[in-house]
C-alpha positions, 0 to 999 in steps of 0.5 A: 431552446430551454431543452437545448440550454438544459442539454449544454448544462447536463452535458457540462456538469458530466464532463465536469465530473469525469475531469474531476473524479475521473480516477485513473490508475495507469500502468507504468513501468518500474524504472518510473517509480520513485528512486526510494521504491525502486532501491526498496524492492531491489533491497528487500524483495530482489528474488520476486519478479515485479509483474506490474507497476501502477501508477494509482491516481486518486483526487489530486494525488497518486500513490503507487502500486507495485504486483509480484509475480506470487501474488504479493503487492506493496504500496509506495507513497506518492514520495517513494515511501513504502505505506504497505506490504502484503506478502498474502499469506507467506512470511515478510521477508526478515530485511522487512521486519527490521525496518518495523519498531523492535516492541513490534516485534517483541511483542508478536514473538512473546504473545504469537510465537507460532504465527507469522507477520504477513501484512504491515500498513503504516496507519497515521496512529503507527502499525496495523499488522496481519498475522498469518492466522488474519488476526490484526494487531495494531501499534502506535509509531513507537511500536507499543501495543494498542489492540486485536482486531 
């Protein structure tokens, strides 16, 4: 009897764990995103075909994961907002580019005129961006340089 109980309380607490930590990422299709993302990846990336989109559960929240035929992938907030844009290697797209602050800008034309910005993750501090040499630079939400990585 005891090895039963012991049984039914193991088997509780695992499915407890796969409800709870069970994280899921689903495919989903574009028209599912957000309106916002959906108007983001027609305005700035009209010429790169969206291989899959998904759905990235996480705890009790989700973003959501968009993959372009050329490798590329963008990250959109649970609300449609972009969070992250990895063009793996290639250039932003110049649309992209003006929706960072000018200093950002500024700075990487004055100090890296030969190297491109190839990746930007909007962090809760600002801006971290990739160059296309990996080397990372980080920004404050005004654009103001803060390090290299």
């Amino acid at each position: 009897m005891k090895s039963l109980k012991l049984f039914f309380v193991a088997s509780a607490i695992l499915f407890s764990i796969g409800c709870v930590g069970g994280e899921k990422d689903k495919t989903v299709s574009f028209a599912q995103l957000p309106k916002q993302s959906q108007s983001f990846i027609k305005s700035h990336f009209a010429d790169v075909e969206v291989s899959r989109v998904v759905k990235d559960m996480d705890d009790f929240s989700y973003n959501w994961d968009v993959y372009f035929s050329n490798g590329w992938e963008l990250e959109f907030k649970k609300n449609g907002e972009w969070d992250h844009i990895d063009c793996k290697g290639s250039a932003l797209p110049n649309s992209v580019l003006a929706l960072l602050p000018a200093n950002i800008l500024s700075y990487c034309k004055t100090n890296y005129p030969n190297l491109s910005i190839v990746e930007v993750d909007k962090e809760t501090y600002g801006y971290e961006i990739e160059l296309s040499n990996d080397l990372t630079l980080e920004f404050n939400s005004k654009g103001n340089f803060i390090e290299a990585d």
